[in-house]
N, C-alpha and C positions, 0 to 999 in steps of 0.2 A: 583640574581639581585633584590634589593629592587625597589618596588616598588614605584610612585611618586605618592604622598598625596596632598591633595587640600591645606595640610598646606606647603608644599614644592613651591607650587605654588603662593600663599598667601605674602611667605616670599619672593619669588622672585621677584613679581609686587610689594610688600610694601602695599598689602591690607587686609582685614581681612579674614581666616579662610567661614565666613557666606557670602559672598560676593561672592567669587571665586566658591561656591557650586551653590546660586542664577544663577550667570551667566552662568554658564553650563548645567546650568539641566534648563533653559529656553530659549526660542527662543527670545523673547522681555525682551530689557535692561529696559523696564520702565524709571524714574526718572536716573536709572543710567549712567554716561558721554559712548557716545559709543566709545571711546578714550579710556577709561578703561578697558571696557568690551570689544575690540577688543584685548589688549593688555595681558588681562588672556586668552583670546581663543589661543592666538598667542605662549603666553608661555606655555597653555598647548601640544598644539601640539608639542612646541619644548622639549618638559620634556619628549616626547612619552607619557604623561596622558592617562587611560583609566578607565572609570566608572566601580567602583566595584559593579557588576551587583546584588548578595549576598546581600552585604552592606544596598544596594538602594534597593533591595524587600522587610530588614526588616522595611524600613520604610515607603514604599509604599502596601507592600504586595504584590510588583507585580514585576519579574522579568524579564519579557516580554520575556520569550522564553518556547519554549514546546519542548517536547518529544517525539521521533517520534522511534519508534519498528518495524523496520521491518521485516518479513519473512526470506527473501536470499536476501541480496545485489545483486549478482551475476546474479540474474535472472530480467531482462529486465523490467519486470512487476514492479519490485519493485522499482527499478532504477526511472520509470516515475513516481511512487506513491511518490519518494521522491522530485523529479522536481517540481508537481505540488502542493504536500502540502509547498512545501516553497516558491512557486512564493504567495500561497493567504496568509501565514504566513507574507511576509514581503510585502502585500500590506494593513496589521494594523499594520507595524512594529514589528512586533515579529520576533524573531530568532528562529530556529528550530535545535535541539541537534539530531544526529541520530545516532543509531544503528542499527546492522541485529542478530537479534535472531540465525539465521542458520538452524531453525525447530528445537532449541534444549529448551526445557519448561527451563533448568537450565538456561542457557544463558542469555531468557527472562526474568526471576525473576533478576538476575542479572541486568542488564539492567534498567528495571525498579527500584531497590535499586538506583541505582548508580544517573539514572535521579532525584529520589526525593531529595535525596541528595545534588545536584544540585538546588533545590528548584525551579525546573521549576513549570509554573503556572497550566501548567495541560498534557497530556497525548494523544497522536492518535498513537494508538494497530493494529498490524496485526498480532494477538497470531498465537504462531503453536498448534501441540497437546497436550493436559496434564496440560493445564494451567487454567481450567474452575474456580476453586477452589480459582487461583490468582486473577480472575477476578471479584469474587464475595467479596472476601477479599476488591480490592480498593473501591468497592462500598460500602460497611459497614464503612470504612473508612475517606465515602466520597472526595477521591482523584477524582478531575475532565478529564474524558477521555472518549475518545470516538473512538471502534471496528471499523474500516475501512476494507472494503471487505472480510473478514471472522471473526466470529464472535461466540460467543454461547449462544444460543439461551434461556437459560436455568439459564442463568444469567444474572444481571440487569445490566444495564446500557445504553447508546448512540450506536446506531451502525448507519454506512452509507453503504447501500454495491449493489450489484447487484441483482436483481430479478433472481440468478441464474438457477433457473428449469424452467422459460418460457424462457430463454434462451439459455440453453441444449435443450427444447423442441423445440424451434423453428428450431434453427442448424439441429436437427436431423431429424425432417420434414421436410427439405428442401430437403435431402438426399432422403427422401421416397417418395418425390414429385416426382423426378428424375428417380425414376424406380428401385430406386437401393432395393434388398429385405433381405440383409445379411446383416449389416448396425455393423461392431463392434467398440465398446469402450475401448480406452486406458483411463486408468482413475489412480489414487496414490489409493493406500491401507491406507487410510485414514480414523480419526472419525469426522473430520475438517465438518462443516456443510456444509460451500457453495459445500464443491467439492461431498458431497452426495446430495445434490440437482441437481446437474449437472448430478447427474447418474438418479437418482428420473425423470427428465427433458426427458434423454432419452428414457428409458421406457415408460412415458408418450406418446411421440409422436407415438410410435408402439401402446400402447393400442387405445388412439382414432382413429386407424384407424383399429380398431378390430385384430390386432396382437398380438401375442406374444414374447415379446423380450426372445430372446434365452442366456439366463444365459453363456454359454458356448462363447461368443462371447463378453462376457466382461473382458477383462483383468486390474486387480488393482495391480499395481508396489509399491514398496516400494522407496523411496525419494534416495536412495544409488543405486550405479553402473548402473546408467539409459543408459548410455551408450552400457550395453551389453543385459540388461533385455528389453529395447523397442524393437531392433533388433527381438530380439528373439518374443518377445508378436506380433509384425509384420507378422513373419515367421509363425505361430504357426495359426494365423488368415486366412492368406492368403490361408493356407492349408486347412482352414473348406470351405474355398468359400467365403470368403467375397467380396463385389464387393463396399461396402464402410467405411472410419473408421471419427473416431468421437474422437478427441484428449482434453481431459477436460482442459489442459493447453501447453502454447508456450514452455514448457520447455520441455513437450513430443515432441512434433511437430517438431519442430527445429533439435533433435536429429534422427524422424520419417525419415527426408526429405531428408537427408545425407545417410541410409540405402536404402530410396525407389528407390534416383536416379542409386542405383548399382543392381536392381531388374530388369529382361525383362517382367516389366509388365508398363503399360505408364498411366499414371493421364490425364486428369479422363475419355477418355475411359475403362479401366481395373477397373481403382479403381480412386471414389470418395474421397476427404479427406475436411475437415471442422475442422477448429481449434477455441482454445479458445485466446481471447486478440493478438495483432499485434504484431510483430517481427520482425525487417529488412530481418532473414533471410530467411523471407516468401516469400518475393519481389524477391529474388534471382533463389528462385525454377524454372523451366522450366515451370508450370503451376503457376503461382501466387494463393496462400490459401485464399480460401473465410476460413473468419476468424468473431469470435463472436467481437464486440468491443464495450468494457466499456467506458462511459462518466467521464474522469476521471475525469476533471477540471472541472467542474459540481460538481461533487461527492466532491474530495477536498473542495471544497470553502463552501459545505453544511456542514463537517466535521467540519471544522474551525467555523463555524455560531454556532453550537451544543456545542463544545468547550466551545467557548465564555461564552454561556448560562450557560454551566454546570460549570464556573468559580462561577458565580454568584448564581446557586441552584444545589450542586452538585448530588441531590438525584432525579432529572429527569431525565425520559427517553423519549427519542425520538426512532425509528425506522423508517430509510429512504430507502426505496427500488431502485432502480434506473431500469427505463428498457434497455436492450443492442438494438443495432445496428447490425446486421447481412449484415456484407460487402461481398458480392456477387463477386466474381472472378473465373477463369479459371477452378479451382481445383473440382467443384461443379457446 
């Protein structure tokens, strides 16, 4: 289906080519009759006209839309990372392109191809593993983006993310507040920084209170069949004596709370639980999850400001920590 050209439109009103562009790509007719300029808005709509976005960046530079990478679609977390970066996206009017990585580094290279290609203006990354190397690459390149909630640390660029190790720390002090003295970690077998912060965090909380966290009581899963490996890291826990657990993300937890309700052990009498980021199907559990909780829209709208900036000097770095929210419920 061809598409319809400003000369298409042009010839249909009987005006000029330079004319029919003016009036569309401005909000004010100026000098021009608004009889006219009502009558090309009218027939563009009736042509179906739509601004070639490509077109109009090479001669603004500017496309008005970005790139947004995510993790897993799938998981809840990412879901509301793409809610909020497109509500502050289209409150400077920009449009926001998305993709979900899947935690696969080929995927994300992809991805990222596809989006420059695309000639978006610039880039918000939530890399999975094995991608440090990419991330040092667009900064040499000067491609403008900016790391949201994980990150590495080791290469240059924007990030926005969570203070994640006072935030495992604090969660998991909350626990030892509580009495509880066995206190294990579901955590991903991961080299992803925030989520070794998040173990770094718990740890933390048993040293200053002159403990030692028992190595043996941390379990790191791999991102594949979570379905049967939580279960089991649950089981396996339960059996050392633990009387609380510490889940680094909703994607453990969610799956955790489906297994514990078929258990005769009862929350949080028997056992304390404490999770990472909110989840409806926290709310459902028969004890509701005190749960760590990230300032997302806050975060976002900071992401977008750094964007911005790095549109304009792409060889800045910023580093935005954000502190969490520790929502206090039933389960703790």
């Amino acid at each position: 289906m061809k598409r319809t050209s400003l000369k298409d439109i042009a010839e249909r009103v009987g005006v000029s080519t330079a004319l029919v562009s003016y009036v569309l790509n401005n909000k004010k007719e100026g000098r021009i009759s608004k009889s006219v300029a009502a009558r090309i808005r009218e027939t563009a709509e009736a042509l179906n006209y739509r601004t070639n976005q490509i077109a109009k960046g090479l001669k603004t530079s500017k496309t008005m839309t970005i790139g947004l990478v995510l993790a897993d679609i799938s998981n809840p977390f990412s879901s509301a990372v793409a809610r909020v970066i497109e509500d502050a996206a289209n409150e400077l009017q920009y449009t926001v392109l998305f993709g979900s990585a899947d935690e696969n580094p080929d995927r994300f290279r992809r991805l990222v191809d596809i989006f420059r290609d695309r000639q978006v203006d610039g880039l918000i990354l939530l890399p999975p593993n094995g991608v440090g190397e990419d991330i040092r690459r667009l900064y040499a390149q000067r491609v403008p983006f900016v790391q949201f909630d994980r990150y590495y640390p080791a290469s240059p660029g924007n990030v926005v993310a969570l203070d994640n190790f006072a935030a495992a720390r604090d969660a998991t002090s909350l626990l030892l507040s509580k009495g509880r003295q066995r206190i294990g970690l579901i955590a991903f077998e991961s080299q992803l920084y925030h989520l070794h912060q998040r173990k770094l965090g718990y740890q933390q909380a048993h040293l200053q209170l002159g403990l030692t966290p028992d190595p043996s009581l941390i379990a790191e899963l791999g991102v594949h069949q979570l379905e049967r490996t939580v279960p089991a890291a649950i089981d396996n826990l339960i059996s050392k004596g633990v009387d609380g657990l510490f889940f680094v993300s909703n994607t453990l937890s969610a799956i955790a709370l489906r297994h514990l309700n078929q258990l005769p052990i009862r929350v949080p009498d028997d056992l304390s639980v404490v999770s990472f980021d909110e989840n409806e199907l926290l709310d459902l559990f028969y004890a509701p999850l005190t749960y760590v909780s990230q300032p997302l829209e806050a975060m976002g709208q900071k992401a977008l400001e750094l964007l911005l900036a790095c549109m304009e000097n792409p060889q800045q770095i910023s580093r935005i920590h954000f502190p969490a929210t520790l929502v206090k419920r039933r389960s703790a």
